[in-house]
ZAMARGU-4260 file (C-alpha; in steps of 0.2 Angstrom, whole numbers, plus 5000, padded with zeros to 4 digits):
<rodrens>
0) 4505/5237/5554 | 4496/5250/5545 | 4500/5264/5534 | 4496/5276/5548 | 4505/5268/5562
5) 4522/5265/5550 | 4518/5283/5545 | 4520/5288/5563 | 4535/5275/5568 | 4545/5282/5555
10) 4541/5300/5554 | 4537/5301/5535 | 4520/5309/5529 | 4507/5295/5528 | 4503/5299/5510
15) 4521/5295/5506 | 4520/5281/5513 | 4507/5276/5504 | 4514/5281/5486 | 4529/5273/5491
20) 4519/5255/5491 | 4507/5257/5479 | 4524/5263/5467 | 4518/5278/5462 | 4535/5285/5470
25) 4551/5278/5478 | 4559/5282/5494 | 4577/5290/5494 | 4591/5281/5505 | 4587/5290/5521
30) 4568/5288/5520 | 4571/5269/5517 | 4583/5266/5532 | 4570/5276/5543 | 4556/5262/5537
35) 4568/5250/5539 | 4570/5256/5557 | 4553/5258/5561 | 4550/5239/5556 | 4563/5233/5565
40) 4571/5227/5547 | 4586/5229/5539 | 4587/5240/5524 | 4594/5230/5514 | 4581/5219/5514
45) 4573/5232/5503 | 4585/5229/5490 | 4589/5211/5488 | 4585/5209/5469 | 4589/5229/5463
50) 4598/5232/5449 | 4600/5248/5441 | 4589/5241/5424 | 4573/5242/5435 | 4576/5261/5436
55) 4573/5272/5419 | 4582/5285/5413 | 4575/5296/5403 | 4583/5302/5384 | 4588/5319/5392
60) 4599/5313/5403 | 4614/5309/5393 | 4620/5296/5401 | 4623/5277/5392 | 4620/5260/5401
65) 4630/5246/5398 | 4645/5255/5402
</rodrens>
């Protein structure tokens, strides 16, 4: 399937998509499950292998890892 036609299937903009595989941006929760529909996948698939040390926080946020 191509960018376009996931674009379609899932009603999402197809430059999203297309920041969303190339990394330059990640999907929220909804717009994951509505790939994961439009592929005929579960979402979770996406997530096997996430943990919260791949995601940066930045210094201004105040809050501590390792907690």
């Amino acid at each position: 399937m191509t960018q376009d036609q996931l674009a379609v299937r899932s009603d999402i903009d197809s430059s999203n998509i297309r920041a969303y595989e190339t990394g330059r941006s990640l999907p929220n929760l909804q717009t994951l499950v509505r790939i994961a529909d439009a592929l005929r996948t579960p979402a979770g698939y996406f997530l096997e292998g996430v943990t919260v040390e791949m995601f940066p926080v930045a210094a201004s946020d105040g809050r501590r890892r390792g907690r």
